[in-house]
Predicted model as a PDB file, atoms N, CA, C, CB and O in Angstrom, pLDDT in the B-factor column:
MODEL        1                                                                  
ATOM      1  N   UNK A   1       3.120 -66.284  17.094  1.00 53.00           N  
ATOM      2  CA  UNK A   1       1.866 -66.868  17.568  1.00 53.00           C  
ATOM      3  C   UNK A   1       2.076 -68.379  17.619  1.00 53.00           C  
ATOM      4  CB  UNK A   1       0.641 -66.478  16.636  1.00 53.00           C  
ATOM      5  O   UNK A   1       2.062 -69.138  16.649  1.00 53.00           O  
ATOM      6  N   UNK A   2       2.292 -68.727  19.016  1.00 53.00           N  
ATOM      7  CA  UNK A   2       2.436 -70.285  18.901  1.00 53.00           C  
ATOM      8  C   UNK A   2       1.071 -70.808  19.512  1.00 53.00           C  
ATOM      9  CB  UNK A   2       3.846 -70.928  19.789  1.00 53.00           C  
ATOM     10  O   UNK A   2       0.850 -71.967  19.161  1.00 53.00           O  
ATOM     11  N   UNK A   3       0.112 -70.274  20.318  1.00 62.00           N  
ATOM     12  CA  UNK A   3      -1.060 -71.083  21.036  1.00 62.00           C  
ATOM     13  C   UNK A   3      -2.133 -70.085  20.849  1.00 62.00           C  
ATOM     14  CB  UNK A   3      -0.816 -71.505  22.732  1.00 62.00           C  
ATOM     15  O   UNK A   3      -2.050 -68.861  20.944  1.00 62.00           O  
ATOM     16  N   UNK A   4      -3.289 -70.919  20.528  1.00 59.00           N  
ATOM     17  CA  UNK A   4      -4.649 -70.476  20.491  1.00 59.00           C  
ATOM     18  C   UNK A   4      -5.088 -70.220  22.057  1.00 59.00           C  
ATOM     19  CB  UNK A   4      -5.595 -71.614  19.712  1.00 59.00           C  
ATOM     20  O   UNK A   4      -4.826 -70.973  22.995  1.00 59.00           O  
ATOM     21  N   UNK A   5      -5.799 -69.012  22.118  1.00 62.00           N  
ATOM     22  CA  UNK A   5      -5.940 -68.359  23.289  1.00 62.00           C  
ATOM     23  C   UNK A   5      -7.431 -68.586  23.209  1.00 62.00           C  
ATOM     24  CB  UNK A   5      -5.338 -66.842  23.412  1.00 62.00           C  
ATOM     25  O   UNK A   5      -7.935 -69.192  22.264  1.00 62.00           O  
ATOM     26  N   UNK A   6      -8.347 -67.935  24.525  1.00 64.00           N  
ATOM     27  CA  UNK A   6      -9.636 -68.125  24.010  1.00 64.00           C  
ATOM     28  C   UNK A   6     -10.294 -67.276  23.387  1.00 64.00           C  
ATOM     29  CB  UNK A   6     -10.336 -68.423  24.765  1.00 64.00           C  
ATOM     30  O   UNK A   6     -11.458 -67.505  23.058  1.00 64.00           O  
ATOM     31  N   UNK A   7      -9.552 -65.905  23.050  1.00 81.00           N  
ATOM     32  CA  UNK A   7     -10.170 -64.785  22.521  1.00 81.00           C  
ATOM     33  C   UNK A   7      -9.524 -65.388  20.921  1.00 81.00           C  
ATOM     34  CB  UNK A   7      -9.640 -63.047  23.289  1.00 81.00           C  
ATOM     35  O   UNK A   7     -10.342 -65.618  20.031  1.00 81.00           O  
ATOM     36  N   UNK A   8      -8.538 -65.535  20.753  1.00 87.00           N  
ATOM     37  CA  UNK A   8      -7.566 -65.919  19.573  1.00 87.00           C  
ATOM     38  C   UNK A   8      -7.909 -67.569  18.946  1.00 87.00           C  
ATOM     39  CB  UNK A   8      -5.833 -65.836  20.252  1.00 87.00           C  
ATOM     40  O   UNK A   8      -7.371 -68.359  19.721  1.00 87.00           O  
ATOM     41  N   UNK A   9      -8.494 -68.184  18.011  1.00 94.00           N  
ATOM     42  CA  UNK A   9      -8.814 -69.263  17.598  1.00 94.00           C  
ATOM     43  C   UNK A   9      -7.543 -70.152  16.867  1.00 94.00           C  
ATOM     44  CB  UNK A   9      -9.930 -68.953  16.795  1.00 94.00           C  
ATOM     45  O   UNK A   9      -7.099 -69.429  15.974  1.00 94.00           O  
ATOM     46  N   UNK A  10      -7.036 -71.025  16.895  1.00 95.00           N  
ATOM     47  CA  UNK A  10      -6.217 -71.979  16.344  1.00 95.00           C  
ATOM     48  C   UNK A  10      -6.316 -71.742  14.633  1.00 95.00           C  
ATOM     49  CB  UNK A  10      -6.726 -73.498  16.898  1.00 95.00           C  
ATOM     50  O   UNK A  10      -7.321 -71.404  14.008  1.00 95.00           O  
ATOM     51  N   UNK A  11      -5.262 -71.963  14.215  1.00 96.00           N  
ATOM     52  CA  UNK A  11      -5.219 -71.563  12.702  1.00 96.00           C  
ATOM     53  C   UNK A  11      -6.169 -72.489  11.815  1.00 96.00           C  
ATOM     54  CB  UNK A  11      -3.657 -71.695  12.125  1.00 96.00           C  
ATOM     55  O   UNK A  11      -6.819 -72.030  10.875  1.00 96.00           O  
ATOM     56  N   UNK A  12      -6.196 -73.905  12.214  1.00 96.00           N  
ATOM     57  CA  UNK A  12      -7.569 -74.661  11.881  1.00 96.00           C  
ATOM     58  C   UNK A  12      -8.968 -74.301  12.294  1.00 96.00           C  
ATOM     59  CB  UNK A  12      -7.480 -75.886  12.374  1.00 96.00           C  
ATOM     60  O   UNK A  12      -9.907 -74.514  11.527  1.00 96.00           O  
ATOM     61  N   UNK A  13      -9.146 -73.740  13.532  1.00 97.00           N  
ATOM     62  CA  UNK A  13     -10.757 -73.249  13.507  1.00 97.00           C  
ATOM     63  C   UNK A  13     -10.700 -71.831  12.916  1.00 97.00           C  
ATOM     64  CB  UNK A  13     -11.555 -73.182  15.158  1.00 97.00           C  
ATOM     65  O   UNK A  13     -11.798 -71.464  12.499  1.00 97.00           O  
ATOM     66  N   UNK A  14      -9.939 -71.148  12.806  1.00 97.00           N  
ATOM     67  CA  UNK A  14      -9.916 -69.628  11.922  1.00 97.00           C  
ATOM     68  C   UNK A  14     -10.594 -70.171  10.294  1.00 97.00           C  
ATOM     69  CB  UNK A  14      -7.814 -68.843  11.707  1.00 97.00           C  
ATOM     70  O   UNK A  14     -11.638 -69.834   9.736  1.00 97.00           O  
ATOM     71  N   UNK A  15      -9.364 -71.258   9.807  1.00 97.00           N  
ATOM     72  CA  UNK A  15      -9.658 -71.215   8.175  1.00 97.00           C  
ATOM     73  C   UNK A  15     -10.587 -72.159   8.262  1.00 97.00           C  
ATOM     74  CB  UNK A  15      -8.428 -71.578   7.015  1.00 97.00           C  
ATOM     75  O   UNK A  15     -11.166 -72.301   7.185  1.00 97.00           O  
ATOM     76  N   UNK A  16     -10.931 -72.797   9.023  1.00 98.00           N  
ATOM     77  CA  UNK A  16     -13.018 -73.494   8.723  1.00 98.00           C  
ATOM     78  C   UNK A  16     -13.959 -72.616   9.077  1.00 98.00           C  
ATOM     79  CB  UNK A  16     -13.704 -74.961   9.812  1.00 98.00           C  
ATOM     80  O   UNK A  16     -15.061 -72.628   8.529  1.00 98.00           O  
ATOM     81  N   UNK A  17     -13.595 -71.628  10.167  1.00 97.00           N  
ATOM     82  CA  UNK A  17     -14.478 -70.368   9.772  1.00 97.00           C  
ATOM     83  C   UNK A  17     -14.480 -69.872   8.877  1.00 97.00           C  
ATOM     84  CB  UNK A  17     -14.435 -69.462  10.285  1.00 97.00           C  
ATOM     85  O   UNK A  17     -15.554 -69.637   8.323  1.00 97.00           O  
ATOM     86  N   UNK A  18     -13.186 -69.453   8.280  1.00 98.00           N  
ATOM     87  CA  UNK A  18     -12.684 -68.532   6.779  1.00 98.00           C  
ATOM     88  C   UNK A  18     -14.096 -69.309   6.022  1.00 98.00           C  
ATOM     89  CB  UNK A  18     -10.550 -69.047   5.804  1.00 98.00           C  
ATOM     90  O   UNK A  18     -15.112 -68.664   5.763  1.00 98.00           O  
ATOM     91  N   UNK A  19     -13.972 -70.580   5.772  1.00 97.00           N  
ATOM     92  CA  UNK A  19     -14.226 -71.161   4.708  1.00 97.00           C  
ATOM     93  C   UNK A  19     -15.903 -70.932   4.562  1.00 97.00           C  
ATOM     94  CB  UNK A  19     -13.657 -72.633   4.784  1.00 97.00           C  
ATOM     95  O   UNK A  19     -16.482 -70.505   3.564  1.00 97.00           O  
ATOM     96  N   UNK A  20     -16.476 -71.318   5.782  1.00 98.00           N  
ATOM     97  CA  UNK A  20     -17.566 -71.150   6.089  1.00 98.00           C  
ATOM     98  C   UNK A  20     -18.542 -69.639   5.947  1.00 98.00           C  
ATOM     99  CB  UNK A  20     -17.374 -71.608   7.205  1.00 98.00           C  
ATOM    100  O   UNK A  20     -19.770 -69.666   5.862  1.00 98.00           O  
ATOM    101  N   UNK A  21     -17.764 -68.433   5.944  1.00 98.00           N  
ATOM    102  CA  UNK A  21     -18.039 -67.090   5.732  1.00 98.00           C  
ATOM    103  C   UNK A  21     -17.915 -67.331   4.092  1.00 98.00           C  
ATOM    104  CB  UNK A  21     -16.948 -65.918   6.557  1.00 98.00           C  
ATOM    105  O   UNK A  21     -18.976 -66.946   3.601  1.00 98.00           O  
ATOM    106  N   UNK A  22     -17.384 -67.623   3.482  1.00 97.00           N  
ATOM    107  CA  UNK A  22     -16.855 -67.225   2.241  1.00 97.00           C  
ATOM    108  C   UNK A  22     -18.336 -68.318   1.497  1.00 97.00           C  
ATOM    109  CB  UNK A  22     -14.790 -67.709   1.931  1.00 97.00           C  
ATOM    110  O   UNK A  22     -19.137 -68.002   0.617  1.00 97.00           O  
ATOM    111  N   UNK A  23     -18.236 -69.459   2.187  1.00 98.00           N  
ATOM    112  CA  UNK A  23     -19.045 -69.859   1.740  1.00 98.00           C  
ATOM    113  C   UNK A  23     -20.886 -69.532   1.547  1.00 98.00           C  
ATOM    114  CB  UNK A  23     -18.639 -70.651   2.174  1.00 98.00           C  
ATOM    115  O   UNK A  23     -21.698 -69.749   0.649  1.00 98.00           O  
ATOM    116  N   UNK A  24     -20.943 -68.969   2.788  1.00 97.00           N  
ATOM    117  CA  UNK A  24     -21.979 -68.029   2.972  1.00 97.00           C  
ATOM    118  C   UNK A  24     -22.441 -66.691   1.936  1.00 97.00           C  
ATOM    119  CB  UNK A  24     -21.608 -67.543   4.190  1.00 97.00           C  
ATOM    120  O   UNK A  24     -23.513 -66.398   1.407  1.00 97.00           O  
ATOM    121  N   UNK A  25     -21.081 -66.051   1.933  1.00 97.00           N  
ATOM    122  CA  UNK A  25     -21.266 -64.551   1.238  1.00 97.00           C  
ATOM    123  C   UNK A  25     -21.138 -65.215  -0.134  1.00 97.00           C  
ATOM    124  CB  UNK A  25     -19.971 -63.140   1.624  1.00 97.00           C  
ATOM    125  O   UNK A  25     -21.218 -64.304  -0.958  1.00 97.00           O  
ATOM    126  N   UNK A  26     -20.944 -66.625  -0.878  1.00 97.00           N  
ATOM    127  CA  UNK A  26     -21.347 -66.711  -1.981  1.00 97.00           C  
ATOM    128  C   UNK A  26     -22.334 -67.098  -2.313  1.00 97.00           C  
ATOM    129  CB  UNK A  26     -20.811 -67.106  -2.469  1.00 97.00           C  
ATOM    130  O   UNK A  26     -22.718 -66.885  -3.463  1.00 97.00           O  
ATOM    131  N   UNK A  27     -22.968 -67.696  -1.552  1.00 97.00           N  
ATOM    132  CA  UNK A  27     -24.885 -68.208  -1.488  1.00 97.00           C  
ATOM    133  C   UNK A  27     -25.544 -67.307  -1.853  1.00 97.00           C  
ATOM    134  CB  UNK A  27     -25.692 -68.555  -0.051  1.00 97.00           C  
ATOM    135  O   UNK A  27     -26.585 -67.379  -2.505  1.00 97.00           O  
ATOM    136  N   UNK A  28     -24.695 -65.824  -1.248  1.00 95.00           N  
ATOM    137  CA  UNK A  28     -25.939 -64.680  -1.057  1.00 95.00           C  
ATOM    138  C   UNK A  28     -27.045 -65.108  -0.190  1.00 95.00           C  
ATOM    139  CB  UNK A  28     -26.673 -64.304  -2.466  1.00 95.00           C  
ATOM    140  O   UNK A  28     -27.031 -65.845   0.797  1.00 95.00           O  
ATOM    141  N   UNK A  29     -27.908 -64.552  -0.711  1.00 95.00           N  
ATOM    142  CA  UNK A  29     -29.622 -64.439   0.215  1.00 95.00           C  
ATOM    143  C   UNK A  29     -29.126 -63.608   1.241  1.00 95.00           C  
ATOM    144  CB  UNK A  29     -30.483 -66.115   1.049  1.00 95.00           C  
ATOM    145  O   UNK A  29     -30.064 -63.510   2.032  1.00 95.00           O  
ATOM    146  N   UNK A  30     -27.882 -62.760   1.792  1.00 96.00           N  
ATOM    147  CA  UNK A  30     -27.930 -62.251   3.025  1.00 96.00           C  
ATOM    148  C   UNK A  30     -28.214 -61.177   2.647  1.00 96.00           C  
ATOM    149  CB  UNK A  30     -26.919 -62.327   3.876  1.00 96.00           C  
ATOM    150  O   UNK A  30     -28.186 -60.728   1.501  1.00 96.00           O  
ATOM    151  N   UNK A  31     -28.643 -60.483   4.034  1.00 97.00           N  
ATOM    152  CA  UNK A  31     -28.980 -58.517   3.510  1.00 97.00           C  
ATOM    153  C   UNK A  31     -27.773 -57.819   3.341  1.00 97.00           C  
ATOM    154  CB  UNK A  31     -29.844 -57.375   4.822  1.00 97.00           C  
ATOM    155  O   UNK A  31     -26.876 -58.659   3.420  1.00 97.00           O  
ATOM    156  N   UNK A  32     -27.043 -56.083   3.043  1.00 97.00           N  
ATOM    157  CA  UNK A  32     -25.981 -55.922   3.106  1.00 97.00           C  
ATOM    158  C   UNK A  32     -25.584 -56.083   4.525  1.00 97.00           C  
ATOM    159  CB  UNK A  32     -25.731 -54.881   2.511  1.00 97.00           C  
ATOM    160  O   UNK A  32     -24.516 -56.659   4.732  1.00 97.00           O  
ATOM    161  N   UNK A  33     -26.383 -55.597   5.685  1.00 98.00           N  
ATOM    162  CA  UNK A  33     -25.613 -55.469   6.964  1.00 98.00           C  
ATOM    163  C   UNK A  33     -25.079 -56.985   7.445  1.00 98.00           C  
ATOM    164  CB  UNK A  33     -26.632 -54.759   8.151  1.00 98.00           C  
ATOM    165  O   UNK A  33     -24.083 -57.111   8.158  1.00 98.00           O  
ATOM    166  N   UNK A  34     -25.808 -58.028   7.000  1.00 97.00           N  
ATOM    167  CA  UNK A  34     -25.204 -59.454   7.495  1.00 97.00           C  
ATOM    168  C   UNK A  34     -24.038 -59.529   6.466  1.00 97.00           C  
ATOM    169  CB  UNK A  34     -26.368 -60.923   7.390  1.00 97.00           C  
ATOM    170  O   UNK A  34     -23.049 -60.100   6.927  1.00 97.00           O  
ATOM    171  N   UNK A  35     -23.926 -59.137   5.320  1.00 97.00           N  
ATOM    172  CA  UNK A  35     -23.234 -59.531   3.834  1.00 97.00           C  
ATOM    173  C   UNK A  35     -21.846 -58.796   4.961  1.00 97.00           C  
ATOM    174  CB  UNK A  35     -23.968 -58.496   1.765  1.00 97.00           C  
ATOM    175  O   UNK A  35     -21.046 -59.471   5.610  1.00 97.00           O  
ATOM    176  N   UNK A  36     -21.913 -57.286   4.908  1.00 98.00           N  
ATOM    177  CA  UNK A  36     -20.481 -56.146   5.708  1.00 98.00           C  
ATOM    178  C   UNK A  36     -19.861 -57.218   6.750  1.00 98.00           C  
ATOM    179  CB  UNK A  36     -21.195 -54.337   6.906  1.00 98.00           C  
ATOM    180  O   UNK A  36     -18.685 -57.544   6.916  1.00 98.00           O  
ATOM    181  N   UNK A  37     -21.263 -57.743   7.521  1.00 98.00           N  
ATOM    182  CA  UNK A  37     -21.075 -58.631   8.679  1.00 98.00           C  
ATOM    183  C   UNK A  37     -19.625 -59.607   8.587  1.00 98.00           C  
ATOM    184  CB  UNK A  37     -22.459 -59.597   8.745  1.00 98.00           C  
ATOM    185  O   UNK A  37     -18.669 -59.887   9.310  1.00 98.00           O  
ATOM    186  N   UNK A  38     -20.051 -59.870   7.430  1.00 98.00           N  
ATOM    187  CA  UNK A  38     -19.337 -61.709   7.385  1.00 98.00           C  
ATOM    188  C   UNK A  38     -18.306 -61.043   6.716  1.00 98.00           C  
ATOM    189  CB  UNK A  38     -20.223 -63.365   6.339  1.00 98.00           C  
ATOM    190  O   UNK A  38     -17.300 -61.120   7.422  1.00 98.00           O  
ATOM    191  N   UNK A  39     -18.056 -60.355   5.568  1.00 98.00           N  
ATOM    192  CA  UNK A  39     -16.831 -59.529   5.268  1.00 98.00           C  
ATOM    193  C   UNK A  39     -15.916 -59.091   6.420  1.00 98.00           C  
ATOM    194  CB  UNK A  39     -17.260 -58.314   4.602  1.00 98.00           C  
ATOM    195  O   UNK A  39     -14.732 -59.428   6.428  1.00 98.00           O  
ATOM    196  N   UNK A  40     -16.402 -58.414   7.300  1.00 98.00           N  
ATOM    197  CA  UNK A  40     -15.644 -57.613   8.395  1.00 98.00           C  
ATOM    198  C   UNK A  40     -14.941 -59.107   9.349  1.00 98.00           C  
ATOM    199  CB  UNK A  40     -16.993 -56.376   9.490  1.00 98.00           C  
ATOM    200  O   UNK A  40     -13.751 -59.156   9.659  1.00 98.00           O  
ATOM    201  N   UNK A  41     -15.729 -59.979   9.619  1.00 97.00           N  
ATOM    202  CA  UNK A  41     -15.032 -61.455  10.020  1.00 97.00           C  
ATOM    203  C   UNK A  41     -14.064 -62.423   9.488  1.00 97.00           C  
ATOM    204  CB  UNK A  41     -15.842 -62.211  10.097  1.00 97.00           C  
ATOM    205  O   UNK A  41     -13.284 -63.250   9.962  1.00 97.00           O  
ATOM    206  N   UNK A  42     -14.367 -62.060   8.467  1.00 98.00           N  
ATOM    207  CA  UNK A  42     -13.717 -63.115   7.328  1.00 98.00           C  
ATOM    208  C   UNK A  42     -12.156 -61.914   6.877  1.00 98.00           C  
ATOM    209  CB  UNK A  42     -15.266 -63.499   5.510  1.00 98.00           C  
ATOM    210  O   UNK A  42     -11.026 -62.253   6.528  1.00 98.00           O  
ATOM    211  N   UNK A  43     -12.504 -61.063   6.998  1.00 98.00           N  
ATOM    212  CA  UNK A  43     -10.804 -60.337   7.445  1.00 98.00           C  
ATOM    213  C   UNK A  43      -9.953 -60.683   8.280  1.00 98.00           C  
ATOM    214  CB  UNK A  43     -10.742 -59.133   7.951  1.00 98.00           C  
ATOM    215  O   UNK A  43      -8.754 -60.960   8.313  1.00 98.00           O  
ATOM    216  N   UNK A  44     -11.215 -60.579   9.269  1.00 97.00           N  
ATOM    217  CA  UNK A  44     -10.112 -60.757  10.795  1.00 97.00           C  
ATOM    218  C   UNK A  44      -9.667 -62.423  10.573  1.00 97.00           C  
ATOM    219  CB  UNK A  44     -11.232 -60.496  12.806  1.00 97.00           C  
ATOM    220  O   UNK A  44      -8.512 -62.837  10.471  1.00 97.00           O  
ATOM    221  N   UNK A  45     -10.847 -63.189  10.532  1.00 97.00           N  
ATOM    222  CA  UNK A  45     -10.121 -64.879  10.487  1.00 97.00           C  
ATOM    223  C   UNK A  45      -8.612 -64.855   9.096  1.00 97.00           C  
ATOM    224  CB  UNK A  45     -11.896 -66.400   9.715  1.00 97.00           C  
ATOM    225  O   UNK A  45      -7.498 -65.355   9.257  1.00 97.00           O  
ATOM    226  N   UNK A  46      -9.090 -64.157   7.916  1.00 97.00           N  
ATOM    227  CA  UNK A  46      -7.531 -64.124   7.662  1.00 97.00           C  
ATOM    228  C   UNK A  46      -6.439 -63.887   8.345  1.00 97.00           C  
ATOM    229  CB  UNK A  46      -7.285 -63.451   6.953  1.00 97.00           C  
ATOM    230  O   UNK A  46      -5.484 -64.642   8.526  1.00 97.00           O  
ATOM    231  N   UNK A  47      -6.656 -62.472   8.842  1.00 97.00           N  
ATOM    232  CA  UNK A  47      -5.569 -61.943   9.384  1.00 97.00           C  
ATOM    233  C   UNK A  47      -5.215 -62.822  10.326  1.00 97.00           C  
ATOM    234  CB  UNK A  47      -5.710 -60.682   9.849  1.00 97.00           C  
ATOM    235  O   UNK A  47      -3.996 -62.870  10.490  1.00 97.00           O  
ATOM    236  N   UNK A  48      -5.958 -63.661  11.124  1.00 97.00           N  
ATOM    237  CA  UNK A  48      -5.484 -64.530  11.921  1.00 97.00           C  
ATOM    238  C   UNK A  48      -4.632 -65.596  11.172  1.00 97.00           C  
ATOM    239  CB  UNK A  48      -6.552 -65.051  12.642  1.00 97.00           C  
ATOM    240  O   UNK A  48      -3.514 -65.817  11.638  1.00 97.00           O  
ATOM    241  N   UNK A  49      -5.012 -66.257  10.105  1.00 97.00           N  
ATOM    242  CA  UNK A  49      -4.523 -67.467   9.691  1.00 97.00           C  
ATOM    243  C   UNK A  49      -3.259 -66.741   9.131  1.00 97.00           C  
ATOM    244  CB  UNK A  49      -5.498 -68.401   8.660  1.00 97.00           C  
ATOM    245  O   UNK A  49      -2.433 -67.642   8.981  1.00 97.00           O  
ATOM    246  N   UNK A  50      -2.655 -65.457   8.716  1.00 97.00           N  
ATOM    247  CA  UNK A  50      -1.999 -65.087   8.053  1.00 97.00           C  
ATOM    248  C   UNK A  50      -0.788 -64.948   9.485  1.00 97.00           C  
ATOM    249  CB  UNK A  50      -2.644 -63.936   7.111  1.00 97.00           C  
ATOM    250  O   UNK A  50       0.378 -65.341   9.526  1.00 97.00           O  
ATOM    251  N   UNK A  51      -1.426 -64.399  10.316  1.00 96.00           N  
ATOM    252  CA  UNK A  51       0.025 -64.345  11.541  1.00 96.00           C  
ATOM    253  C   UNK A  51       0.175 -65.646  11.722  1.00 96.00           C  
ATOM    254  CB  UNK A  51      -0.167 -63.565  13.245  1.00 96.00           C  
ATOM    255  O   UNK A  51       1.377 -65.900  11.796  1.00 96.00           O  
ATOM    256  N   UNK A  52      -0.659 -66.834  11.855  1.00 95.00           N  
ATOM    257  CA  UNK A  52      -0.089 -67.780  12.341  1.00 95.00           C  
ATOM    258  C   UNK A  52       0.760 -68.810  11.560  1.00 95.00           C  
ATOM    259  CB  UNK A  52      -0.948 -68.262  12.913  1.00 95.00           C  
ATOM    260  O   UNK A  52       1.466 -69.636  12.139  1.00 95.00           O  
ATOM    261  N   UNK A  53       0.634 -68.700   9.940  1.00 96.00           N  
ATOM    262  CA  UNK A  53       1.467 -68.677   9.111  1.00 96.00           C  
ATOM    263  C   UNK A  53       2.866 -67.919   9.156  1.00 96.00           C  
ATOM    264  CB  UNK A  53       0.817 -68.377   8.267  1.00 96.00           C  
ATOM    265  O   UNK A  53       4.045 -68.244   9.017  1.00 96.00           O  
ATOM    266  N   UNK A  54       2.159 -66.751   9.416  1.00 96.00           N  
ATOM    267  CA  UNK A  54       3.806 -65.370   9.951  1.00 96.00           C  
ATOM    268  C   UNK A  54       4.469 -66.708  11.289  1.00 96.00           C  
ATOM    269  CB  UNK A  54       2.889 -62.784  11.350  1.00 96.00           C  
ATOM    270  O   UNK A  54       4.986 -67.796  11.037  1.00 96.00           O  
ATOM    271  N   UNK A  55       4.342 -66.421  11.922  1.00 95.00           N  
ATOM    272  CA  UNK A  55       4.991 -67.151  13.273  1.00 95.00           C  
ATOM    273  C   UNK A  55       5.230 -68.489  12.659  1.00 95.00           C  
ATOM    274  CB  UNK A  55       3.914 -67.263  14.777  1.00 95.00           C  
ATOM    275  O   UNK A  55       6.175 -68.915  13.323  1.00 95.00           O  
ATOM    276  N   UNK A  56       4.880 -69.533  11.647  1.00 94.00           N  
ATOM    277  CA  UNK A  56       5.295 -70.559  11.880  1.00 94.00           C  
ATOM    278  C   UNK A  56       6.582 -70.582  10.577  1.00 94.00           C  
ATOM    279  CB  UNK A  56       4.052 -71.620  11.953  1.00 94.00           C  
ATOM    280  O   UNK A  56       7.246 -71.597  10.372  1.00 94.00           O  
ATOM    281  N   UNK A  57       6.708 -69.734  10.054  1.00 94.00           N  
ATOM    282  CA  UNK A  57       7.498 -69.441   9.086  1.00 94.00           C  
ATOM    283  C   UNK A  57       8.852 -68.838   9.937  1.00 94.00           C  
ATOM    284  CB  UNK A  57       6.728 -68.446   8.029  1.00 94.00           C  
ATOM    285  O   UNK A  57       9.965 -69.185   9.542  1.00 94.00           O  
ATOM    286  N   UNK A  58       8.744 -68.024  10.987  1.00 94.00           N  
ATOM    287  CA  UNK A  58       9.564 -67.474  11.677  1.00 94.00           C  
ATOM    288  C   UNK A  58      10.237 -68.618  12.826  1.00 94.00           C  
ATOM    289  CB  UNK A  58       8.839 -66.263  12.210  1.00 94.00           C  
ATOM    290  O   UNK A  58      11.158 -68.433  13.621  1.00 94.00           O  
ATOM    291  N   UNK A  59       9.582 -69.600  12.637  1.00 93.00           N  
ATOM    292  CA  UNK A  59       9.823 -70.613  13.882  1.00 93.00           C  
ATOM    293  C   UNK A  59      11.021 -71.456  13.112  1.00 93.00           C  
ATOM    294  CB  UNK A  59       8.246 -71.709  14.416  1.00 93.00           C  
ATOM    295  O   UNK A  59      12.135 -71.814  13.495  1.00 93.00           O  
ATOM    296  N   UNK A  60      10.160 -71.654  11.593  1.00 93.00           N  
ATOM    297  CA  UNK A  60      10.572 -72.422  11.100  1.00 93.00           C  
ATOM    298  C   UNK A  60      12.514 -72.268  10.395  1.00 93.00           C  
ATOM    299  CB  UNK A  60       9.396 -72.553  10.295  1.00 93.00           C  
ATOM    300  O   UNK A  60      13.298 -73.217  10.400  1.00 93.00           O  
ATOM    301  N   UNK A  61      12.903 -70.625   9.792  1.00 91.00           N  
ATOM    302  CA  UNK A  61      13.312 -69.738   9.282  1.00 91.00           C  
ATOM    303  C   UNK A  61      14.845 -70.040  11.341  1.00 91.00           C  
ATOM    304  CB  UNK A  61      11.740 -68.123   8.744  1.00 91.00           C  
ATOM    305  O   UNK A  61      16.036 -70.222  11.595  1.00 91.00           O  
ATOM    306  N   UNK A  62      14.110 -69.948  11.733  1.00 92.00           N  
ATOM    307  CA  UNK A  62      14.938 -69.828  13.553  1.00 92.00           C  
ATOM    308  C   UNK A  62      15.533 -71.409  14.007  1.00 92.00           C  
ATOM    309  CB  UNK A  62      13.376 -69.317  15.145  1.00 92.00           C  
ATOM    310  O   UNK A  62      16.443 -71.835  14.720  1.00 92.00           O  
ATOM    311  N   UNK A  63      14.527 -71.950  13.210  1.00 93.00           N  
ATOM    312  CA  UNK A  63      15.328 -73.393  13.119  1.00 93.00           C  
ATOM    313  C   UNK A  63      16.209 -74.412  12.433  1.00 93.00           C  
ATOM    314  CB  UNK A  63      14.783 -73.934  13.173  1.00 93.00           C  
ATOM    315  O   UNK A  63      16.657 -75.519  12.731  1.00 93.00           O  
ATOM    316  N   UNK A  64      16.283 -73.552  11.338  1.00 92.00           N  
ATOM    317  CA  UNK A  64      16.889 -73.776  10.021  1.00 92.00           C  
ATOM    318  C   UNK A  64      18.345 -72.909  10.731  1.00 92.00           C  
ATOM    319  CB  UNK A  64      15.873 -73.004   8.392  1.00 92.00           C  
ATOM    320  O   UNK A  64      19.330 -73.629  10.898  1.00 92.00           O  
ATOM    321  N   UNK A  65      18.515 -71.011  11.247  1.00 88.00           N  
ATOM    322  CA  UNK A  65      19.444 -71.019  11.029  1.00 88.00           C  
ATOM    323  C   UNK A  65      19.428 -69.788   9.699  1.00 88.00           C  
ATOM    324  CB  UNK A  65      19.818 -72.412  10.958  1.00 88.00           C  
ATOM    325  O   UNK A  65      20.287 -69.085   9.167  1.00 88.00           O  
ATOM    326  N   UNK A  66      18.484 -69.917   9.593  1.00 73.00           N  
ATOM    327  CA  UNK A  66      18.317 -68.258   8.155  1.00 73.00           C  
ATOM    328  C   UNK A  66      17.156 -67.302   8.619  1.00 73.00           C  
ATOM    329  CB  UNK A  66      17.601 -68.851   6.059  1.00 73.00           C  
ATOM    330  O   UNK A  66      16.421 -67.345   9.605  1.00 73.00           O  
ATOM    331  N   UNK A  67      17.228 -66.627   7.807  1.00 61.00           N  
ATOM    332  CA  UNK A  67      16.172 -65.675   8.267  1.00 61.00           C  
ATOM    333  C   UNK A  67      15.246 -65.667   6.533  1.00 61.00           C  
ATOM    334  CB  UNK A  67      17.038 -63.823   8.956  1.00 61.00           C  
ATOM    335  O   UNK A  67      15.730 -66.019   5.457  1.00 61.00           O  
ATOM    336  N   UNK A  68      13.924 -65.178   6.780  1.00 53.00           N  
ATOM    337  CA  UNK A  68      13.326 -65.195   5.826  1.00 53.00           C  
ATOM    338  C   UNK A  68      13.492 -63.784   4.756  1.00 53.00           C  
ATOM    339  CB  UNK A  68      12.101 -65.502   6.353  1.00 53.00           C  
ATOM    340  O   UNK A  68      13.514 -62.597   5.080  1.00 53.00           O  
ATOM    341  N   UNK A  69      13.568 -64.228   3.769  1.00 54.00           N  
ATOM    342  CA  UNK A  69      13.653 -62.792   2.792  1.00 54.00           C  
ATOM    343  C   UNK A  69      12.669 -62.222   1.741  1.00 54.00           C  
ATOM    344  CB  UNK A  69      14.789 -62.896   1.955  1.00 54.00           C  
ATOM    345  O   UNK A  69      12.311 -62.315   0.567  1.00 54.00           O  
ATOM    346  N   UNK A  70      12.476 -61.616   2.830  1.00 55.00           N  
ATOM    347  CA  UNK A  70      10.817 -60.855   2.844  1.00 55.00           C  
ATOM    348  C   UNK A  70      11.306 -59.429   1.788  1.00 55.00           C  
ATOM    349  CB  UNK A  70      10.091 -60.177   5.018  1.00 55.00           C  
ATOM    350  O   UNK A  70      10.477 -58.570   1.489  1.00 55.00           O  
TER     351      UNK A  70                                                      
ENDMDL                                                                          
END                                                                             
């Protein structure tokens, strides 16, 4: 993952979303279906920040000349 697409968000607007959900679901006051809501998002924005970590580790690992040992 090298470029933010428009369906796909940049690894900086993913983890200020991250941050922003997390920050939310600890306030509370939400009902469960908004609470599942922001859970079920706040996955996916990981999983995003987590490939784009994956890919820059693999970029990085390809430029060095090693491979990572996973």
């Amino acid at each position: 993952m090298t470029e933010a697409t428009p369906q796909q968000p940049s690894y900086e607007e993913a983890r200020e979303e991250l941050i922003e959900v997390v920050r939310t679901l600890e306030a509370g006051g939400t009902t469960l279906e908004e609470s599942l809501a922001l859970w079920e998002r706040g996955e996916a924005l990981a999983k995003v920040c987590q490939d784009w970590l994956d890919g820059a580790r693999k970029r990085l690992d390809e430029a060095m000349g090693t491979e990572s040992a996973d």
